[in-house]
C-alpha positions in Angstrom: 122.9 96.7 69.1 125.3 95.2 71.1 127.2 96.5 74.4 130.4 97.2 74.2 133.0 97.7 77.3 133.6 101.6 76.2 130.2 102.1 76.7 130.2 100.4 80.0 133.3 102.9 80.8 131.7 105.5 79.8 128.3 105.0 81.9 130.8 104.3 84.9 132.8 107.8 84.5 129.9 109.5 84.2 128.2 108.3 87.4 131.5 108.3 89.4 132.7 111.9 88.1 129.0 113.4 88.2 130.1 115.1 84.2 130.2 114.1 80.6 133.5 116.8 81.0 135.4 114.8 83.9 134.5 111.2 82.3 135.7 113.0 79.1 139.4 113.6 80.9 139.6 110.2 82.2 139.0 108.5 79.5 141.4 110.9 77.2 138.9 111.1 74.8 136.1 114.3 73.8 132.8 114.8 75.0 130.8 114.5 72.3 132.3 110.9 71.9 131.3 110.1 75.4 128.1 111.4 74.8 128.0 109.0 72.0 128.6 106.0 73.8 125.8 107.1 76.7 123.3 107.3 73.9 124.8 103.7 72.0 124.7 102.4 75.5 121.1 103.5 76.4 119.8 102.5 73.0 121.8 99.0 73.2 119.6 98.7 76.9 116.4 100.1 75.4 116.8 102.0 78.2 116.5 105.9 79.0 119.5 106.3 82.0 119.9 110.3 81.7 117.8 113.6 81.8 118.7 116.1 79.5 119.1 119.2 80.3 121.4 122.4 80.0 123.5 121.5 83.0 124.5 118.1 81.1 123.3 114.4 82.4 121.0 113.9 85.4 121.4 110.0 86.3 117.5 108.7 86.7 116.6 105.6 89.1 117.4 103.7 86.2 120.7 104.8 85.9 121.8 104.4 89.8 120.8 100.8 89.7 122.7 99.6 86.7 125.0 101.5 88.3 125.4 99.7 91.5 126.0 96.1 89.7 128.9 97.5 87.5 130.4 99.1 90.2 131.0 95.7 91.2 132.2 94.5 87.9 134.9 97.7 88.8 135.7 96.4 91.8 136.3 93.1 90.5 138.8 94.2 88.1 140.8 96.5 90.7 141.0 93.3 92.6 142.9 91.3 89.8 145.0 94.3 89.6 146.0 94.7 92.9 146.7 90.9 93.2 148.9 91.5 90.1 150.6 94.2 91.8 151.2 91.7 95.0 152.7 89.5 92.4 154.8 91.8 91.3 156.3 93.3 94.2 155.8 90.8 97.4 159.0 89.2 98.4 157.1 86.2 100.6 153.9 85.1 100.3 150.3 86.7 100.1 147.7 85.3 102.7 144.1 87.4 102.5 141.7 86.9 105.4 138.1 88.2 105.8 136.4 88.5 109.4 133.6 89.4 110.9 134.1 92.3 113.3 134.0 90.1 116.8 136.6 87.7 115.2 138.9 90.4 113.7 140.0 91.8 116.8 141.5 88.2 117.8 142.8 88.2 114.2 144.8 91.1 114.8 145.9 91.3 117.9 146.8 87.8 118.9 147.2 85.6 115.7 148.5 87.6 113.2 151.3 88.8 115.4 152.1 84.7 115.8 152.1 84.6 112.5 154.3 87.4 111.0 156.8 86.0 113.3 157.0 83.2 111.7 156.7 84.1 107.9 158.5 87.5 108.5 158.4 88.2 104.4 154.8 87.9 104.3 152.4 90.0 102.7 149.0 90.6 104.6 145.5 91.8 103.8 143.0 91.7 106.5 139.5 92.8 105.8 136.5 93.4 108.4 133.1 92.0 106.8 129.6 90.5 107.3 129.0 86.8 107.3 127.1 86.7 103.9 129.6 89.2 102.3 132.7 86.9 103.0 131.1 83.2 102.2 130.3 85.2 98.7 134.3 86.7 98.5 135.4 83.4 99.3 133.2 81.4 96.7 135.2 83.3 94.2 138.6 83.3 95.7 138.9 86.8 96.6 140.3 85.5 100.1 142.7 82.2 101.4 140.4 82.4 104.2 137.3 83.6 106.3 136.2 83.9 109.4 132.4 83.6 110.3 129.1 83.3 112.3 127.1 80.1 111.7 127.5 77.8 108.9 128.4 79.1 105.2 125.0 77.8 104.2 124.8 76.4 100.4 127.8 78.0 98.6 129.7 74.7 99.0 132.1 75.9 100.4 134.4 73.8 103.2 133.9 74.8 106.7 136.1 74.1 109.7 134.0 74.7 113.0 136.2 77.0 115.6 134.4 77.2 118.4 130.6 77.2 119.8 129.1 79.9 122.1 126.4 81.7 123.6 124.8 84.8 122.8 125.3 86.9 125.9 123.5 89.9 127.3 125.7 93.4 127.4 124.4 96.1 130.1 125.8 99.3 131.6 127.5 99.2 135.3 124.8 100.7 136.6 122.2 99.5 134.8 119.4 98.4 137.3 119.8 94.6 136.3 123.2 94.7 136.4 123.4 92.1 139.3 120.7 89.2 137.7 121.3 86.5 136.9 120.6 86.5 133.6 119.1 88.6 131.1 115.8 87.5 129.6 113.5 88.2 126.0 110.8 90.0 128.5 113.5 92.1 130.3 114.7 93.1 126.7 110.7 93.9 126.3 110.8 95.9 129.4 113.9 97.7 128.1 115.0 99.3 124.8 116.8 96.7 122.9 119.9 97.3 121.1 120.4 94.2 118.6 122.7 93.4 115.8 121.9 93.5 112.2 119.0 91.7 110.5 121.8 90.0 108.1 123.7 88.8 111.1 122.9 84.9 112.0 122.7 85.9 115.7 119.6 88.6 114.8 117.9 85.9 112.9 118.0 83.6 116.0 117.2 86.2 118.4 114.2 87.4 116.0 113.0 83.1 116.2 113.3 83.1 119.9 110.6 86.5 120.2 108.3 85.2 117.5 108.4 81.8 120.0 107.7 82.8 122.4 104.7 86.0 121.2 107.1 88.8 122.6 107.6 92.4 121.4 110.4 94.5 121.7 109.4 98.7 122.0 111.9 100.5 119.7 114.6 98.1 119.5 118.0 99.7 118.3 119.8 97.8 115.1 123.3 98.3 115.0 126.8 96.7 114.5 127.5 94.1 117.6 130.4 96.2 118.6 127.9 99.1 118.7 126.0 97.5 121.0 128.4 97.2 123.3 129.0 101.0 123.0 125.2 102.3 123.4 124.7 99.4 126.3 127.4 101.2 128.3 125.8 104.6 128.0 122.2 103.0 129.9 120.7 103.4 126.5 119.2 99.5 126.8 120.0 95.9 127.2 122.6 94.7 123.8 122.6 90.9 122.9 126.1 90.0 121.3 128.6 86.8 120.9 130.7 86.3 123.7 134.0 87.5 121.9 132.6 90.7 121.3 131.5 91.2 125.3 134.9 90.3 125.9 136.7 92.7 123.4 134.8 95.7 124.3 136.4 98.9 124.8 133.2 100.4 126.6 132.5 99.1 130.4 129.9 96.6 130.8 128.3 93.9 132.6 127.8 90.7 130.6 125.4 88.7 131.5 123.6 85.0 130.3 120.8 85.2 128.1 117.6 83.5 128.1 116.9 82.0 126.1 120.1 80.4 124.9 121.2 80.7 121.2 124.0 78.9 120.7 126.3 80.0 118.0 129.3 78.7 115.8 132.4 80.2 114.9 133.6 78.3 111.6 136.6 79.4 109.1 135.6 78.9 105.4 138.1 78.2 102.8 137.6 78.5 98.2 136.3 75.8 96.8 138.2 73.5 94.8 141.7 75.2 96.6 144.3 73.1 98.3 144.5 74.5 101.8 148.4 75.9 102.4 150.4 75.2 105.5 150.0 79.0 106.3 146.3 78.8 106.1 146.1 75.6 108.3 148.4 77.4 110.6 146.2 80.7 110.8 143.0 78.4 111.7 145.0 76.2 114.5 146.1 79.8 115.7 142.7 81.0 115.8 141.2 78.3 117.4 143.9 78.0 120.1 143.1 81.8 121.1 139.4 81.8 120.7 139.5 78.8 123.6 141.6 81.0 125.4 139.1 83.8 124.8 136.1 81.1 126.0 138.0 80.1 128.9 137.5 83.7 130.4 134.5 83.3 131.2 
């Protein structure tokens, strides 16, 4: 037996409602008919997704996993609707961008400003993601442009470096090594370290530099870079972030060097196989002229 989208739909409902009687109502058909298509589409699966029982349809293990990758189907198809709906109703133009969270702050308050002024009639989406979750969005066109840590890796996509940096070393005012000179991988050992997210290419670096050089970390704290700022200004430990982040932080810290140095890149990413616009080329000279602003700061 073959699947069929109104068994998909169905499945989705049911998950996302948590009842065979709210999927029933959204789909403006009965109940037994979606119960009908949850058994077509577990028998089209060979696959058992529910638990019976007098309360209706428990969702097994099973079920929460297929569920995850047609969420994303979902998702897909709002996007092309929403796009549709830009269509539709924007006057101007339509310029998506992605950033990662240090970048997006520079995004909003000093280049997008620049920009509305002038293409007044523009329509704008600005989104706040990780590195490896825009290069992906990108690849399939979901945004004119990207802004990100370290190279886009093999997705072949075309990369324009901003700017390179240095991780830096975030500490509380009062923090006892708040006047060193730098920060170091043993004074993170001798501290509680508060580090970004294993997905983030500045946690990969920083995890190379301990294995290096045969260090261990006590109870390090993972968090978002911005995060760290935060818990670094309440003594909690030492936080290792990018340099734009330091800079951007509404908490009050110290920033320090960090030994060793990890250098990183800022790069903008663009869809394959899409001619850049003159709005897009203008967002990226933007960028670049603030981030070296930002840089020069220090």
């Amino acid at each position: 037996m073959r699947i069929n989208p109104r068994q998909v739909e169905a499945f989705h409902k049911v998950i996302l409602t948590g009842s065979i009687t709210a999927a029933a109502n959204m789909m403006y058909i009965t109940q037994p008919a979606v119960s009908r298509l949850i058994r077509d589409f577990e028998d089209a699966l060979n696959l058992t997704l529910f638990d019976r029982d007098g309360r209706g349809l428990i969702p097994r293990a099973e079920a929460m996993k297929l569920y995850r990758e047609v969420e994303r189907l979902y998702l897909g198809l709002d996007h092309i609707g929403m796009i549709a709906d830009e269509i539709r109703h924007a006057r101007g133009s339509v310029l998506r961008i992605a950033a990662v969270q240090a970048l997006s702050f520079v995004c909003s308050d000093q280049v997008l400003p620049t920009l509305l002024k002038k293409y007044p009639d523009l329509s704008l989406f600005l989104d706040i993601e990780s590195t490896s979750r825009i290069t992906d969005a990108i690849a399939s066109n979901q945004y004119d442009i990207g802004f990100i840590f370290g190279q886009p890796g093999a997705k072949g996509l075309e990369a324009e470096p901003l700017a390179n940096i240095s991780a830096v070393a975030v500490l509380a005012i009062d923090h006892p090594l708040a006047q060193a000179d730098e920060i170091t991988l043993s004074d993170l050992a001798r501290s509680r370290a508060i580090l970004p997210g294993r997905t983030t290419p500045l946690r990969a670096q920083i995890d190379i530099s301990i294995r290096k050089e045969q260090s261990y970390l006590h109870n390090p704290i993972e968090t978002s870079m911005i995060n760290c700022c935060v818990l670094a200004s309440r003594n909690v430990g030492i936080g290792v972030v990018d340099f734009i982040t330091a800079l951007n932080s509404p908490s009050p810290i110290v920033v320090k060097p960090f030994n060793p140095d990890i250098e990183m890149v800022y790069c903008a990413v663009y869809p394959p196989q899409i001619p850049r616009s003159q709005m897009v080329n203008r967002v990226t000279q933007v960028m670049k002229e603030k981030i070296a602003a930002s840089l020069a700061l220090k």
